[in-house]
C-alpha positions as CSV (number, residue, x, y, z in Angstrom):
1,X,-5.2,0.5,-8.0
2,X,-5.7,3.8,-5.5
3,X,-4.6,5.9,-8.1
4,X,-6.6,4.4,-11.5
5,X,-8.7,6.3,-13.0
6,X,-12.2,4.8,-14.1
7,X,-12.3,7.3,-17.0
8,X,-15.1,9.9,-16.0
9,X,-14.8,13.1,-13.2
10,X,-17.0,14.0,-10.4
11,X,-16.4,18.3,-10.0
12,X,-13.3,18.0,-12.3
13,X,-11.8,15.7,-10.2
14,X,-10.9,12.0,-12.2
15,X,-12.4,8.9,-10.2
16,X,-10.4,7.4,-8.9
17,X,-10.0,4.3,-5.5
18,X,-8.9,7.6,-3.5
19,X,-11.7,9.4,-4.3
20,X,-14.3,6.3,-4.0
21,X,-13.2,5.8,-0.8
22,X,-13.1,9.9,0.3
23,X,-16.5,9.8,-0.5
24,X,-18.0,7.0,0.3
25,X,-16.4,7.2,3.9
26,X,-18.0,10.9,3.6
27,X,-21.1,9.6,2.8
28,X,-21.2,6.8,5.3
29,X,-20.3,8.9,7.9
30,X,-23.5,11.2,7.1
31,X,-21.2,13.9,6.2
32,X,-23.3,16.3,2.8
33,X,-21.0,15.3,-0.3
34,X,-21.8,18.1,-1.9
35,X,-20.2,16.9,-5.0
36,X,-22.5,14.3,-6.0
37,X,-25.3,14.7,-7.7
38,X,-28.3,12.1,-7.6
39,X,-26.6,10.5,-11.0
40,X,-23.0,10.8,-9.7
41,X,-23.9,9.5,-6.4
42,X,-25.3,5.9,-8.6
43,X,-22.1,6.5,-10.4
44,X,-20.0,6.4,-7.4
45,X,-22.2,3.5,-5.3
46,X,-21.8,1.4,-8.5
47,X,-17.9,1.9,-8.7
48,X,-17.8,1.4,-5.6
49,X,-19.6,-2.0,-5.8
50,X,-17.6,-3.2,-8.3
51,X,-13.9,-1.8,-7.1
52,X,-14.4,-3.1,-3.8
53,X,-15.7,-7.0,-4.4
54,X,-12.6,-7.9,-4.0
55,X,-12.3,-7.9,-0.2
56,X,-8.5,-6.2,0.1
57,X,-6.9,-3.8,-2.0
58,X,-3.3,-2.9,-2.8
59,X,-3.6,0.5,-0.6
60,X,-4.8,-1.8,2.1
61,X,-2.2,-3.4,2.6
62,X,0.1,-0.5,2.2
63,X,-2.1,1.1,5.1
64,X,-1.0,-2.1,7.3
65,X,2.5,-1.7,6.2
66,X,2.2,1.8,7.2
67,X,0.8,0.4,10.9
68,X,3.2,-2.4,11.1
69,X,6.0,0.4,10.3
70,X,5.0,2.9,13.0
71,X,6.3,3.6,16.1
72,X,4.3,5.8,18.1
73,X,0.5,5.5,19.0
74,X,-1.4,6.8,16.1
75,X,-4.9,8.3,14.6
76,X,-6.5,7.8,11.2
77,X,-5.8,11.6,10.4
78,X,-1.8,11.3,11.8
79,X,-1.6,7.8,10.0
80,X,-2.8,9.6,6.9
81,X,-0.3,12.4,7.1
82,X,2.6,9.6,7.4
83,X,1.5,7.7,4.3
84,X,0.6,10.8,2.4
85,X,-3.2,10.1,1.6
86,X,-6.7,11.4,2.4
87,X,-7.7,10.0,5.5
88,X,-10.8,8.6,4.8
89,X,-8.3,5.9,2.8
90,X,-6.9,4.9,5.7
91,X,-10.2,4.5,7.7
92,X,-11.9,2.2,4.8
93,X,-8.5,0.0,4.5
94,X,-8.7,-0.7,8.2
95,X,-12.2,-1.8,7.8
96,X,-11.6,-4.2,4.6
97,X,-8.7,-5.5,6.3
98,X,-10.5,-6.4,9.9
99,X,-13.4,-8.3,7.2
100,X,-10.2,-10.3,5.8
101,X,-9.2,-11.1,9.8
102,X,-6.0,-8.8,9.1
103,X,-6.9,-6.1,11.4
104,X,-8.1,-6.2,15.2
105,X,-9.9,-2.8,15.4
106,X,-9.9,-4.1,19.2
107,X,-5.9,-3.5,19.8
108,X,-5.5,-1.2,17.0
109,X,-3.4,-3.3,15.8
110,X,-2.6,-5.3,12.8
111,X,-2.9,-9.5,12.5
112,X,0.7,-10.1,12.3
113,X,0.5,-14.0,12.1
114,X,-2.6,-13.4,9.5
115,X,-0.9,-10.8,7.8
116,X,2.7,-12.6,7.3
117,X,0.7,-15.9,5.4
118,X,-1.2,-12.9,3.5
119,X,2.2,-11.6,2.4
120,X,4.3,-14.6,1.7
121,X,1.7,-16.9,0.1
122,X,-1.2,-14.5,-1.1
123,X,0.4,-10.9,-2.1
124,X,1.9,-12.0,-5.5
125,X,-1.3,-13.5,-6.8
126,X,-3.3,-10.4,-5.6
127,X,-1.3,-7.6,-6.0
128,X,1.2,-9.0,-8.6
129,X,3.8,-6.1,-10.3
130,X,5.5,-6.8,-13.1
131,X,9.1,-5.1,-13.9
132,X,8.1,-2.2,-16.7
133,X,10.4,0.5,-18.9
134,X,13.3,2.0,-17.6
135,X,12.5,5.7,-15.8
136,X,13.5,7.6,-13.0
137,X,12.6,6.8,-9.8
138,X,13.6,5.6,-6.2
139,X,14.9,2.1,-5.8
140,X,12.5,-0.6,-4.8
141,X,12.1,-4.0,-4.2
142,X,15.3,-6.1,-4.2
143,X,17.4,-3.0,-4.9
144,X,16.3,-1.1,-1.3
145,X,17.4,-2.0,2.3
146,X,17.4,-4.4,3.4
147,X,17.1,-6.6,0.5
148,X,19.5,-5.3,-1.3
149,X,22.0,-6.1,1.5
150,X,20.9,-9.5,1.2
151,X,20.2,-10.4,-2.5
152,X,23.0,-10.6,-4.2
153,X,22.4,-9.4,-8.2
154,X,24.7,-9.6,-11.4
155,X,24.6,-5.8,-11.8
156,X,23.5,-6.1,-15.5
157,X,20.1,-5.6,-14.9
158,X,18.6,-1.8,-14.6
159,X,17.3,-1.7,-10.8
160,X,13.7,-1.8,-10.1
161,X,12.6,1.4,-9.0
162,X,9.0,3.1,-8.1
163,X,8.8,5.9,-11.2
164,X,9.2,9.4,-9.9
165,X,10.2,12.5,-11.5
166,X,12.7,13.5,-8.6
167,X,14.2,10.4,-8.3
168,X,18.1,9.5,-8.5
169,X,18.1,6.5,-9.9
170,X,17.4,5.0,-13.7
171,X,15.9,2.0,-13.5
172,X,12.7,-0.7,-14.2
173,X,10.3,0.5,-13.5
174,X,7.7,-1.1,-11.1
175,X,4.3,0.1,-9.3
176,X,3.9,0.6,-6.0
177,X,1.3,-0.4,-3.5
178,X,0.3,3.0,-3.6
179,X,1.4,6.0,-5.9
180,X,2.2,8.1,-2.8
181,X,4.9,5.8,-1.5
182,X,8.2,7.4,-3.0
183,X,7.3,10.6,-1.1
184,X,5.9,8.9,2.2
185,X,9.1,6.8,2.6
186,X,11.2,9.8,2.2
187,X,11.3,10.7,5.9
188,X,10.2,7.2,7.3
189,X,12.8,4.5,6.2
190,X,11.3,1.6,8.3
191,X,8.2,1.4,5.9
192,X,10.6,2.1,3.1
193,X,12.2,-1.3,4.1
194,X,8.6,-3.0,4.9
195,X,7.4,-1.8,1.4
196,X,11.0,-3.4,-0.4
197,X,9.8,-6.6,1.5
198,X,6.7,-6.4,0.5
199,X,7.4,-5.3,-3.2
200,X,10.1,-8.4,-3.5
201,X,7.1,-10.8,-2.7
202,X,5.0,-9.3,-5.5
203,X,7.9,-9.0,-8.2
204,X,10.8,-11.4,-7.6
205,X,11.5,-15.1,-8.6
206,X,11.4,-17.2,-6.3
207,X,15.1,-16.4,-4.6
208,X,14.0,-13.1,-4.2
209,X,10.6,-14.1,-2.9
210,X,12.8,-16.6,-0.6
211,X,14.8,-13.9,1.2
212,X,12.2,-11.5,1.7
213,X,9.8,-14.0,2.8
214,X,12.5,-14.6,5.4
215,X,13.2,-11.0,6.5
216,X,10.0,-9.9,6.3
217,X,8.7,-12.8,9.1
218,X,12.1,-12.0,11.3
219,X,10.9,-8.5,11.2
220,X,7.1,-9.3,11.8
221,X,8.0,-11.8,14.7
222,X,10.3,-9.8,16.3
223,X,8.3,-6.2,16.5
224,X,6.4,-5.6,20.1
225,X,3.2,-3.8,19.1
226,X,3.1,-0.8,21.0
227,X,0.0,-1.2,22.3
228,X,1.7,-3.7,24.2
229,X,4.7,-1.5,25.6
């Protein structure tokens, strides 16, 4: 996950995907890194090695979620400042998801027929979340629009909700793609309902998954990308 640690620092600061990625894309880019030493910089590299084999990573497809969500032509440093992360996140997401075919770095744009079989028949299995202890938080999954307009529960469950110390709501709790999501979605509620889509696909049974599979292939179907208006 973006925000794991791997249990050792790098200048005080704790490893973690973010930072991989910060300095990685730093390094790539032939930017100096002044933070890495010759032994950090094998530290990182190997990290990085193992962290990435796996081709897509949770923040990458909150990155396309963030895309899919937008509504305005966009950079990697604007995109960044909507989803609340370094940039260089965004700029190695995009290029992990164009390897996976979810991405056409051509149009800018993301694969949406690639991306909605990603979602409905690959998300769980990849980037499963399990409900945890109750906590604060903001509500997520199958108790945010619009699936909570469309599932109907019991009411005698506590709410899934992403844990965070401002919010509202007591509930179970459950991870988010990416830990900067309850603030991103504060003043963007269209990827607040994309992440509850994608969320109910990673957590729910398989009514849950049913619906959002459903709304989320609606939504994806019926969006123009704005390169094309």
């Amino acid at each position: 996950m973006p925000g794991k640690s791997f249990g050792k620092t790098i200048s005080g600061r704790p490893i973690t995907g973010d930072l991989i990625d910060e300095l990685v894309a730093r390094a790539e880019e032939g930017q100096p890194v002044e933070e890495l030493s010759g032994r950090d910089a094998a530290l990182v590299l190997g990290i990085d090695t193992r962290y990435t084999a796996a081709v897509v990573k949770d923040s990458d497809i909150y990155v396309l979620a963030g895309l899919l969500a937008r509504s305005e032509p966009w950079s990697y440093r604007s995109l960044a400042e909507r989803l609340r992360v370094p940039h260089p996140v965004v700029q190695r997401a995009l290029a992990r998801a164009k390897g996976a075919d979810l991405y056409s770095p051509d149009r800018r744009e993301v694969h949406r027929p690639h991306f909605e079989e990603y979602a409905i028949h690959a998300l769980r299995f990849v980037a499963p979340a399990q409900l945890g202890p109750l906590v604060p938080g903001v509500p997520a999954a199958w108790a945010a629009e619009p699936m909570a307009s469309a599932v109907r529960t019991s009411g005698e469950e506590p709410p899934p909700v992403w844990p965070y110390a401002q919010g509202r709501v007591r509930g179970q709790a459950i991870e988010p793609l990416h830990p900067a999501a309850p603030e991103a979605v504060e003043a963007w509620p269209e990827f607040g309902e994309l992440l509850a889509l994608l969320d109910s696909l990673r957590a729910g049974d398989a009514r849950v998954r049913g619906v959002a599979g459903d709304l989320l292939s609606e939504r994806l179907r019926s969006q123009v990308p704005v390169a094309d208006r």
